[in-house]
Backbone of each chain as ProteinMPNN parsed JSONL, in Angstrom:
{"seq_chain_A": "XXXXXXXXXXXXXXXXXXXXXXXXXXXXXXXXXXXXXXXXXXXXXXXXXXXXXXXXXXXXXXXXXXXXXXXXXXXXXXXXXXXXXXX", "coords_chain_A": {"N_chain_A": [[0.848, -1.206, 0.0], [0.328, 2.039, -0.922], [2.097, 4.814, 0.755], [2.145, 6.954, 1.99], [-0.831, 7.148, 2.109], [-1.516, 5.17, 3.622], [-0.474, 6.239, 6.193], [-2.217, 8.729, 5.951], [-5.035, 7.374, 6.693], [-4.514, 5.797, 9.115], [-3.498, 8.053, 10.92], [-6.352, 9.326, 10.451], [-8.414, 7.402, 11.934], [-6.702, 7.505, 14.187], [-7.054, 10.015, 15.085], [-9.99, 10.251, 14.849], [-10.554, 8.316, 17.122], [-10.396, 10.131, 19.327], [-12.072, 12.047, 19.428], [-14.452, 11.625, 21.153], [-14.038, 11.548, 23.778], [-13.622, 14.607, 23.962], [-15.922, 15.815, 22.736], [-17.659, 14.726, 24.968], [-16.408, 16.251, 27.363], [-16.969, 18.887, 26.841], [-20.285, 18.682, 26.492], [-20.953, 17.934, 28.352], [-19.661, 19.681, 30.598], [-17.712, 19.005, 31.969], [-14.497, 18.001, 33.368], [-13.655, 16.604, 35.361], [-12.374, 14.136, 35.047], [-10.338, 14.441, 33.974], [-6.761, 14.642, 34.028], [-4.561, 17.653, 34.226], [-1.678, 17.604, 34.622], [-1.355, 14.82, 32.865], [-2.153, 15.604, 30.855], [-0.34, 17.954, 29.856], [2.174, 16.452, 29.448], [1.342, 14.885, 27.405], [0.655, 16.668, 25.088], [2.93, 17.519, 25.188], [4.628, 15.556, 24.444], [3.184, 14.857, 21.802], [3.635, 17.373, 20.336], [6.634, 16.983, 19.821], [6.47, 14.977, 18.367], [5.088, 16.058, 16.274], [7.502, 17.727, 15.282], [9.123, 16.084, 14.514], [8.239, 14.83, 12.451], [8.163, 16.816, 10.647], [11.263, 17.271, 10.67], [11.225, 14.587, 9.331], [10.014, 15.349, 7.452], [7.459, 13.719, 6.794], [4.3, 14.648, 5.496], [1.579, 12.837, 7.127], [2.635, 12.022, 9.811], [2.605, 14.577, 10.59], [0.167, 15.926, 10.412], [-1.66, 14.023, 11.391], [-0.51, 14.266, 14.496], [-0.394, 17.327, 14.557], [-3.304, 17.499, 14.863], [-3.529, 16.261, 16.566], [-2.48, 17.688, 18.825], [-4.131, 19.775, 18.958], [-6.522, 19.218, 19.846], [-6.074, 17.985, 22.175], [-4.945, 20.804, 23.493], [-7.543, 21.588, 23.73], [-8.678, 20.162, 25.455], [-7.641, 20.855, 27.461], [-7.626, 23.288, 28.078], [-10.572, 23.506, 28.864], [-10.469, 21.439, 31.108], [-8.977, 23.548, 32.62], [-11.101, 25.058, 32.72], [-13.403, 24.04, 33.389], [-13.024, 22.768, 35.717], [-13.559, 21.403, 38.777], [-13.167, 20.233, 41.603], [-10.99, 19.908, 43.875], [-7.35, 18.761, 42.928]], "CA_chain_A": [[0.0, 0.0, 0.0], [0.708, 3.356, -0.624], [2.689, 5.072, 2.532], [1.011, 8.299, 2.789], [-2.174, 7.144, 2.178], [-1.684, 3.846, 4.85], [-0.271, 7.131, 6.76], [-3.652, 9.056, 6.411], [-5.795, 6.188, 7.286], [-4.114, 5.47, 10.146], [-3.588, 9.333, 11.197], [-7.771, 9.659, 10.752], [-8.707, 6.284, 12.65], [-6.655, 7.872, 15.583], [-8.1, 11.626, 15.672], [-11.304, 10.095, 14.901], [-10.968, 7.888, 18.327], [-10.292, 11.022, 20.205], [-13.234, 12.868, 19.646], [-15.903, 10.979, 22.25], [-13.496, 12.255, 24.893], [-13.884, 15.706, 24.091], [-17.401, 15.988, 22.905], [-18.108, 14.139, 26.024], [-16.428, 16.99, 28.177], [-17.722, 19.998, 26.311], [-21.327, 18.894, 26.482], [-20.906, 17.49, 30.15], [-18.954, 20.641, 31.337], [-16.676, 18.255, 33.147], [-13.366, 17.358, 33.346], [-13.069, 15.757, 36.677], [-11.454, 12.825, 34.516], [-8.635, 14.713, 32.952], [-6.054, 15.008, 34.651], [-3.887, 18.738, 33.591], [-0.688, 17.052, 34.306], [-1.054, 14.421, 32.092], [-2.291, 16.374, 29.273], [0.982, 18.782, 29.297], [2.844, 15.767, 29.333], [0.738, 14.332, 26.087], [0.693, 17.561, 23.942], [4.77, 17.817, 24.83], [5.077, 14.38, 23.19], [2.43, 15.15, 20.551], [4.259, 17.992, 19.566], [7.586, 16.849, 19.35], [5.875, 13.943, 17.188], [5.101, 17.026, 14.864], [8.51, 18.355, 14.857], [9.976, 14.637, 14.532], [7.327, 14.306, 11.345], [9.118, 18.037, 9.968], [12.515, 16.536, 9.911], [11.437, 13.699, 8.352], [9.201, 15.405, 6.177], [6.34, 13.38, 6.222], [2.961, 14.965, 6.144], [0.743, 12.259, 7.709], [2.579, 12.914, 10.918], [2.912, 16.197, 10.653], [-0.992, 16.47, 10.001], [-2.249, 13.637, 12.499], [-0.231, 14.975, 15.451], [-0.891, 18.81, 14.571], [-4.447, 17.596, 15.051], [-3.872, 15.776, 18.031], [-2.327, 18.387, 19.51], [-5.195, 21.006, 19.021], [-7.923, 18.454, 20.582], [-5.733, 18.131, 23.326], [-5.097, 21.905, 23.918], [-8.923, 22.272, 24.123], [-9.07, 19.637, 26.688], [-6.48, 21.676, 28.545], [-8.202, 24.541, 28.232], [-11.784, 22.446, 29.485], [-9.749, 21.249, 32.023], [-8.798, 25.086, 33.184], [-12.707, 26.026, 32.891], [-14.711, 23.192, 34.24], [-12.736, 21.576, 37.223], [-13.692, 22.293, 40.128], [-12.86, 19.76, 42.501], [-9.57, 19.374, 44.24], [-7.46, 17.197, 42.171]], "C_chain_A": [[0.877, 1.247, 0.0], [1.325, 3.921, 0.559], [2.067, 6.024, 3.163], [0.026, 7.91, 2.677], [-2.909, 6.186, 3.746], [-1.745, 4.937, 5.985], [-1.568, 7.677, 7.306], [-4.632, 8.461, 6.446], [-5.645, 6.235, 8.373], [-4.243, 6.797, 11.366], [-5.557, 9.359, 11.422], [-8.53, 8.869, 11.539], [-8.277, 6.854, 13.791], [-7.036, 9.129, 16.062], [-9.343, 11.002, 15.682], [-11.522, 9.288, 16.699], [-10.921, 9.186, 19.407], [-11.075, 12.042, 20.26], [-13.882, 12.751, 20.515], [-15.528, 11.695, 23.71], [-13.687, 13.961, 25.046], [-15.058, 16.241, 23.927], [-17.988, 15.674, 24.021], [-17.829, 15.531, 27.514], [-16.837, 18.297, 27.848], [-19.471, 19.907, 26.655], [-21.718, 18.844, 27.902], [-20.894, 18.836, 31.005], [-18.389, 20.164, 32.226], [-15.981, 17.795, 33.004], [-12.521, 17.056, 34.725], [-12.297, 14.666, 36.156], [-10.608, 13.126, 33.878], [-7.892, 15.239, 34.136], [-4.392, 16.554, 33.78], [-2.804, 18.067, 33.567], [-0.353, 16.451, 33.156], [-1.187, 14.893, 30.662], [-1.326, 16.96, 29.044], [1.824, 17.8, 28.893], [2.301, 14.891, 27.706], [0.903, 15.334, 25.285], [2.405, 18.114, 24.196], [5.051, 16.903, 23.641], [4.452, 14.722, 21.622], [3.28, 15.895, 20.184], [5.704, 17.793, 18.985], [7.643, 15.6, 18.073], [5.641, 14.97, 15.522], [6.417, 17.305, 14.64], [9.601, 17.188, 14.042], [9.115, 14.555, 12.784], [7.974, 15.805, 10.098], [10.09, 18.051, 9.677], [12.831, 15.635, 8.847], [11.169, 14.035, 6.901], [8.149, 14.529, 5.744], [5.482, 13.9, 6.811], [1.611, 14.211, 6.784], [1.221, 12.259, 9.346], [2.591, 13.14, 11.453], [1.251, 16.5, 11.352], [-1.743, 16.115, 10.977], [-1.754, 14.187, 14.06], [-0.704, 16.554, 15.366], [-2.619, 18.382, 15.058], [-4.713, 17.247, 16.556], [-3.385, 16.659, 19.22], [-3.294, 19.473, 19.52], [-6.669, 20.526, 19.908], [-7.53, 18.142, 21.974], [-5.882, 19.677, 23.963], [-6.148, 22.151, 24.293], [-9.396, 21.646, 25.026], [-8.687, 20.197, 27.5], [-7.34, 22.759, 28.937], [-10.089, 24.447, 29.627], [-11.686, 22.477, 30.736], [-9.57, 22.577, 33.197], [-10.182, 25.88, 33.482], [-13.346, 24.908, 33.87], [-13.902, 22.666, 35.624], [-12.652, 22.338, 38.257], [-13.232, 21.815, 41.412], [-11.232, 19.624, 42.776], [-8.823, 18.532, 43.327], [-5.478, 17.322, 42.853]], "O_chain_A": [[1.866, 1.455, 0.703], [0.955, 3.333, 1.575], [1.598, 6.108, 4.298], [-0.573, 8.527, 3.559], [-3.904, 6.285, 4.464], [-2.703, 4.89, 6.757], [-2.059, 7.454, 8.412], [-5.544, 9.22, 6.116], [-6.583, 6.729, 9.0], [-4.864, 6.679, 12.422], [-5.993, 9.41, 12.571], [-9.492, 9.472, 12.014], [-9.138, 6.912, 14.67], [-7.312, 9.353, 17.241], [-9.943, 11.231, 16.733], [-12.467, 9.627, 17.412], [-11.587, 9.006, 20.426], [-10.869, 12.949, 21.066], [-14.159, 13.836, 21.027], [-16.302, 12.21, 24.517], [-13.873, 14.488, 26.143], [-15.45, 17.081, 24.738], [-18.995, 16.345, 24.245], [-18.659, 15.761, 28.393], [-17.111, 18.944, 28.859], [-20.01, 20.941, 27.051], [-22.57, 19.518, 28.481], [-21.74, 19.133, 31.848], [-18.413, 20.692, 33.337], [-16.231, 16.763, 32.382], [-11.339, 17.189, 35.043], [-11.456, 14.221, 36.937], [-9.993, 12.331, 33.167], [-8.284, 16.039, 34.985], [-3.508, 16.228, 32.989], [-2.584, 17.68, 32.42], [0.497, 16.904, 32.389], [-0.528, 14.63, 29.656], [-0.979, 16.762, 27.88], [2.409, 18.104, 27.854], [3.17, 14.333, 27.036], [1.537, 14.882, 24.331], [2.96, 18.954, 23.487], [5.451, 17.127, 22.498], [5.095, 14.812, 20.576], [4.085, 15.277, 19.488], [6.024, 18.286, 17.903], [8.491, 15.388, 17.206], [5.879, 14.749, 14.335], [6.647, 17.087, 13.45], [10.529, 17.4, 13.262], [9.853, 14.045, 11.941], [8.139, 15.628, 8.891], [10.4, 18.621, 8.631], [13.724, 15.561, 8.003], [11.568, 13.598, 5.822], [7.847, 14.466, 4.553], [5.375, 13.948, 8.036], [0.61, 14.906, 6.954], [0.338, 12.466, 10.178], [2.599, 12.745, 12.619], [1.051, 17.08, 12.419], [-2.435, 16.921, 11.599], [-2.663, 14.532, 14.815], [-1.462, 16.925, 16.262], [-3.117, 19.271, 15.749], [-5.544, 17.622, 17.383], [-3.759, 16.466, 20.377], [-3.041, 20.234, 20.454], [-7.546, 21.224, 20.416], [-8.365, 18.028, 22.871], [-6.753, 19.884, 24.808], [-6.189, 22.94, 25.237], [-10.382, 22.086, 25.618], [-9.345, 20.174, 28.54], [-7.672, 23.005, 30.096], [-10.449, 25.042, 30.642], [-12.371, 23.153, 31.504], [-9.962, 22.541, 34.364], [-10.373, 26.888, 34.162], [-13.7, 25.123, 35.029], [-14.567, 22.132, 36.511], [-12.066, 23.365, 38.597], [-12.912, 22.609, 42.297], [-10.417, 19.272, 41.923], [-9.429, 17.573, 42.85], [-4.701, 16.386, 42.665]]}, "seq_chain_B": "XXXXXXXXXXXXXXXXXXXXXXXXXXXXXXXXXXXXXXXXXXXXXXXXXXXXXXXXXXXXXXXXXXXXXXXXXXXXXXXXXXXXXXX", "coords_chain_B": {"N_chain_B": [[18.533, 18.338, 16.138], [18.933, 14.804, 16.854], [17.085, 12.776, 14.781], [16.032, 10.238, 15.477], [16.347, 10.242, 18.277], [14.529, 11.984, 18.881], [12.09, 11.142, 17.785], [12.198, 9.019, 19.693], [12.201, 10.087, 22.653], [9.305, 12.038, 21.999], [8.247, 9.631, 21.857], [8.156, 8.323, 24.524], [6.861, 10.179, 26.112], [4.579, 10.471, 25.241], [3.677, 7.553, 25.631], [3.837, 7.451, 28.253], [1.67, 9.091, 28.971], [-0.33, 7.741, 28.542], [-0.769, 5.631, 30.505], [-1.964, 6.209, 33.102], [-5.166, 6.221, 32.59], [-5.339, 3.776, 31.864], [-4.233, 2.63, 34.635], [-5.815, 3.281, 36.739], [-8.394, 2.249, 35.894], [-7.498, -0.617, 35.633], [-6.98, -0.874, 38.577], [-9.588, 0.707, 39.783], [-11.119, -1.731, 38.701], [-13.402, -0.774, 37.072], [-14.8, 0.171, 33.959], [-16.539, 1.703, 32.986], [-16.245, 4.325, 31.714], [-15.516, 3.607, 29.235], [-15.071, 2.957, 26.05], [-16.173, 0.64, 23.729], [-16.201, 0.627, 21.345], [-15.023, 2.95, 20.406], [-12.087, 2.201, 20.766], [-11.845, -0.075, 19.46], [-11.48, 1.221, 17.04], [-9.443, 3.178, 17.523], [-7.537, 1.205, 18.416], [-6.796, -0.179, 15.742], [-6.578, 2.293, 14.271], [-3.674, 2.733, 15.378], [-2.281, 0.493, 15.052], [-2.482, 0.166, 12.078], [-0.864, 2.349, 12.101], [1.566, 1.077, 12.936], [2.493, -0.222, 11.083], [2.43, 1.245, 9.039], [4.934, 2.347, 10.128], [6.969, 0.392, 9.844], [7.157, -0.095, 6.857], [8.256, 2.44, 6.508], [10.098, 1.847, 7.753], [11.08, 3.072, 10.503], [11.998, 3.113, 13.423], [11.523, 4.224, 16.344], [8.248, 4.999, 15.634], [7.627, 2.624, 15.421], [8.133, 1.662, 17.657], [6.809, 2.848, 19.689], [3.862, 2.813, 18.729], [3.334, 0.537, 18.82], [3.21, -0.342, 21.769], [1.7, 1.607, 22.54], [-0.347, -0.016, 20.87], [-0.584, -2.401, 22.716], [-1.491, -1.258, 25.58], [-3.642, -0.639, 24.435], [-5.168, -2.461, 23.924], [-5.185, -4.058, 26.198], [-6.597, -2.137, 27.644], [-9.338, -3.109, 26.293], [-9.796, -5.263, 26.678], [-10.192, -5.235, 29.357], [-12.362, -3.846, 28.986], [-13.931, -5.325, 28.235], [-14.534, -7.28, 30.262], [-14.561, -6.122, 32.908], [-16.781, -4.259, 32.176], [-20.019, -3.345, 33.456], [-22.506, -1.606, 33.069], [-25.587, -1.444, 30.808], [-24.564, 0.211, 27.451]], "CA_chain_B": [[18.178, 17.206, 17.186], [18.744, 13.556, 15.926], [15.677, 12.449, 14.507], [15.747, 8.524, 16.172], [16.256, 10.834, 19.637], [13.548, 13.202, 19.275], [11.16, 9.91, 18.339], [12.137, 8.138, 20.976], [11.545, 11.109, 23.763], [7.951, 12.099, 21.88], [7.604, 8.201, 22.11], [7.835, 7.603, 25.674], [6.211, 11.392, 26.643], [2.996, 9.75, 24.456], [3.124, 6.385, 26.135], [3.411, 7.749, 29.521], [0.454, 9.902, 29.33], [-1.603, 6.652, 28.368], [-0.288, 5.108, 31.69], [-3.29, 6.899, 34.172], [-6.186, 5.639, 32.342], [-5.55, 2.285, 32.251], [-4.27, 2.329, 35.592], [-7.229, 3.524, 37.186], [-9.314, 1.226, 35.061], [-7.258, -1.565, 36.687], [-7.336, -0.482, 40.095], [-11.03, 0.683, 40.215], [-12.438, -2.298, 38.311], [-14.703, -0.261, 36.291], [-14.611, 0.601, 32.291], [-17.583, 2.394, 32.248], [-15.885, 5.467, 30.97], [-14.231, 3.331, 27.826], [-16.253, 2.596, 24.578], [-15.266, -0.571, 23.145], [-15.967, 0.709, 20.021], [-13.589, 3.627, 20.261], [-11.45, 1.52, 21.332], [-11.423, -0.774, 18.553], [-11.268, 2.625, 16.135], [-7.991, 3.632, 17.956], [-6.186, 0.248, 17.872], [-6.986, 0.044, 14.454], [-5.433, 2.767, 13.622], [-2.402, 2.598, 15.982], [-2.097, -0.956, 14.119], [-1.776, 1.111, 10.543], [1.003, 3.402, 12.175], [2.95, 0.306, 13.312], [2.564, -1.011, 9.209], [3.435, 2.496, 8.49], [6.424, 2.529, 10.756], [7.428, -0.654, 9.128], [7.291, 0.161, 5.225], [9.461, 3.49, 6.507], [11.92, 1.381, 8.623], [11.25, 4.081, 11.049], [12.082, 2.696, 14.7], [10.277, 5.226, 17.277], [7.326, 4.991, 15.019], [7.023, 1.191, 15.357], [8.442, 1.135, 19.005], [5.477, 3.575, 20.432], [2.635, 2.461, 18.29], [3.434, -1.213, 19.12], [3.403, -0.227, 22.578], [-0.105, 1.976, 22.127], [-1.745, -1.218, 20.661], [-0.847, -2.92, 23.927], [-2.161, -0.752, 26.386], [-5.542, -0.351, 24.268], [-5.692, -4.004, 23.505], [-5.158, -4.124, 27.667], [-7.52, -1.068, 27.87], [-10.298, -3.486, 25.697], [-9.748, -6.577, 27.678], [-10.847, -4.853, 30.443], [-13.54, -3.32, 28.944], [-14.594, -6.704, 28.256], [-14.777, -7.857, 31.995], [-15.386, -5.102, 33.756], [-18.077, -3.728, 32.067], [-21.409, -3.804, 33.527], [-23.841, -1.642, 32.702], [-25.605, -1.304, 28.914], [-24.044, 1.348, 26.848]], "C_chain_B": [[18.192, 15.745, 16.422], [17.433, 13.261, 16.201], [14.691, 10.965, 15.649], [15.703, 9.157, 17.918], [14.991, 11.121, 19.826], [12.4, 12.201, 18.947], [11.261, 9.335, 19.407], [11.678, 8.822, 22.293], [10.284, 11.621, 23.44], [7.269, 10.611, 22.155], [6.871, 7.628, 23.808], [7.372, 9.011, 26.189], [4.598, 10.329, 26.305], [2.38, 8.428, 25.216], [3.251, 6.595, 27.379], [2.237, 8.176, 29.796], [-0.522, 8.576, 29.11], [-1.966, 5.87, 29.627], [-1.397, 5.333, 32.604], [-4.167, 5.984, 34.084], [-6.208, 4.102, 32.982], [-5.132, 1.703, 33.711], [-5.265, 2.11, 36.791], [-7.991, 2.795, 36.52], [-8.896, -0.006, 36.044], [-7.544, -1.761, 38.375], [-8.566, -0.27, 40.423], [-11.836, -0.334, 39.706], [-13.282, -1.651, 37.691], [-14.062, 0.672, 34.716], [-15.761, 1.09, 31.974], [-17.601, 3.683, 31.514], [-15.481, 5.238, 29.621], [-15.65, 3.183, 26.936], [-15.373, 1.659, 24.167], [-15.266, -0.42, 21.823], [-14.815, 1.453, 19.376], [-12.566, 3.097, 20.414], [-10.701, 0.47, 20.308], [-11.013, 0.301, 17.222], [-9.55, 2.509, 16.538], [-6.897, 2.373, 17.777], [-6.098, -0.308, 16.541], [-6.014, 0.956, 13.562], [-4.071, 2.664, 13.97], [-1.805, 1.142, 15.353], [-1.093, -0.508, 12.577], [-0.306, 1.603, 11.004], [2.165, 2.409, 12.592], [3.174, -0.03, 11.82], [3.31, 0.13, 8.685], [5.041, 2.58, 9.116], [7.608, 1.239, 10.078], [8.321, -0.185, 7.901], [8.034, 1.617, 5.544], [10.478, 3.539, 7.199], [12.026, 2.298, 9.404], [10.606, 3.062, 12.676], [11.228, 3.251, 15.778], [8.952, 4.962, 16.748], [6.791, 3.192, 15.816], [7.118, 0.796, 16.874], [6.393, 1.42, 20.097], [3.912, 3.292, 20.123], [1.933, 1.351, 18.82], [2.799, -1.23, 20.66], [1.719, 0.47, 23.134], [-0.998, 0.94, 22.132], [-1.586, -1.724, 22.026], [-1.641, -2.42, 24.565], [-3.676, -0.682, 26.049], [-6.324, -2.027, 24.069], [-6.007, -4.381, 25.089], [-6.903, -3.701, 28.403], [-9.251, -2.434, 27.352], [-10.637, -4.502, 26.512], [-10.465, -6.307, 29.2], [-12.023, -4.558, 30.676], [-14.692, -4.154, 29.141], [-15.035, -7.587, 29.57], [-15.14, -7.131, 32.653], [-16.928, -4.434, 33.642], [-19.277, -3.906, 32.541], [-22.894, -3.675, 33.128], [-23.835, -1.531, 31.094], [-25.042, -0.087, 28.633], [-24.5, 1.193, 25.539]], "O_chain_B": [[17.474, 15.589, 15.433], [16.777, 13.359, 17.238], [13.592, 10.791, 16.177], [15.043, 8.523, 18.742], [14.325, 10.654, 20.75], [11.526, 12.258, 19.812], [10.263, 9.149, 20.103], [10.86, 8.243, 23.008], [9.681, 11.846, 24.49], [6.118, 10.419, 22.547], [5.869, 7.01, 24.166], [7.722, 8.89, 27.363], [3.863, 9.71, 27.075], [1.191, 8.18, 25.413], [2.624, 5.713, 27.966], [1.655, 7.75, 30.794], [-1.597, 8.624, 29.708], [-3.111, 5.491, 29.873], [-1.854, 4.238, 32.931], [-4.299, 5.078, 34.906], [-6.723, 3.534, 33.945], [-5.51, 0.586, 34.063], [-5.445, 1.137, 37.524], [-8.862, 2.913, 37.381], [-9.596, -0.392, 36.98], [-8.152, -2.591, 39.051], [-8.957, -0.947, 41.374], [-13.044, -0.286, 39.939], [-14.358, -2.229, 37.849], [-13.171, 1.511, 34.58], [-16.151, 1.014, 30.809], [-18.553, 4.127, 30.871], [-15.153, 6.144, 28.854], [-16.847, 3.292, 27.202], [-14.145, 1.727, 24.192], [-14.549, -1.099, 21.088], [-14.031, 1.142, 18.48], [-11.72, 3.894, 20.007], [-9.5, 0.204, 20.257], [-10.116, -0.077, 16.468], [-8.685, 1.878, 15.931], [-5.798, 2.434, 17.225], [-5.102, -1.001, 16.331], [-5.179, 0.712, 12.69], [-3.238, 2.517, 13.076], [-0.579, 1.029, 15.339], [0.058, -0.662, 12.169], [0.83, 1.405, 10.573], [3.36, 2.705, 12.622], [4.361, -0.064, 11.496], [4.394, 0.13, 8.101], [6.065, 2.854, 8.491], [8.827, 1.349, 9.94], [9.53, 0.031, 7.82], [8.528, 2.015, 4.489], [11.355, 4.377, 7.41], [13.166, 2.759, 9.339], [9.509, 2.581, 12.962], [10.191, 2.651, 16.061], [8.265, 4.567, 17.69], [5.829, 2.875, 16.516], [6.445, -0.11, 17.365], [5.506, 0.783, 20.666], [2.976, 3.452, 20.906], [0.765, 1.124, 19.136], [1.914, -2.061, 20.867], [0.884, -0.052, 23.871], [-1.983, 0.766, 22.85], [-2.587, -1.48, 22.7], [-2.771, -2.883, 24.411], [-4.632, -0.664, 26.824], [-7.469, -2.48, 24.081], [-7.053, -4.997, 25.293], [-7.775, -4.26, 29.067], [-10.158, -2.503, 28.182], [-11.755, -4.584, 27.021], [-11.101, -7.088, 29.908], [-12.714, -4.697, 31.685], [-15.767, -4.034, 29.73], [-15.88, -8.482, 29.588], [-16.229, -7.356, 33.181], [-17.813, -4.195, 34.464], [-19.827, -4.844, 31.963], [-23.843, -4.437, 32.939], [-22.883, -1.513, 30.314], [-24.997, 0.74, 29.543], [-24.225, 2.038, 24.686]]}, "name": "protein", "num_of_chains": 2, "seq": "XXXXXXXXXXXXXXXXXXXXXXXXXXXXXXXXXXXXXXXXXXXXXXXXXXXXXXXXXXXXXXXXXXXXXXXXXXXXXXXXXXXXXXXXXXXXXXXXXXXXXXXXXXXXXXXXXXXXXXXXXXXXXXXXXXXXXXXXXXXXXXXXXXXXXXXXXXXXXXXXXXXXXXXXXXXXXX"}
């Protein structure tokens, strides 16, 4: 198979699993189940996954991490609005 | 930054952050937060990116993905036993 294409397959199969999590805390208004820590620690890696995908030069990714890092950020952000409890 | 570096440190940033979930899954006995469908979505694709990491002989790629499917294949197994109520 093709590489970029196996690439963006693969890339859209894993943003697509990471939606339920965020629709789920947007409509909820709750992110008692995210923990902020681990998210900085996920959109570090994510991003250096982009920068690692910029050396190589491939855009699948470049494209799937850039995404996964923006669905994270908005959990972060979620995270910063809705939690209220101690954590 | 060598490239095989800067995979390998987005690698294990990425597979740390996965570390929580499934811990807490283990420890509390309960997967009522997981979707087994998402679930099968995500190792699906994380499957592709090990094929992809393959066909581009790209090490980090195949180490972290490989390593992904575990935990969600872990993550599913659980889902599978623990689960109780309908979803």
């Amino acid at each position: 198979m093709d590489e970029n294409l196996l690439g963006i397959i693969a890339g859209v199969l894993t943003s697509v699993a990471m939606l339920p999590q965020l629709i789920k805390v947007i409509r909820q208004k709750n992110a008692d189940d995210l923990s902020w820590g681990m998210l900085m620690v996920l959109i570090s890696g994510l991003s250096l996954w982009v920068w690692y995908g910029f050396l190589k030069d491939e855009l699948p990714i470049i494209i799937s991490n850039a995404f996964a890092v923006i669905v994270n950020v908005t959990l972060l952000i979620c995270c910063m609005i809705y939690k209220k409890k101690s954590s």
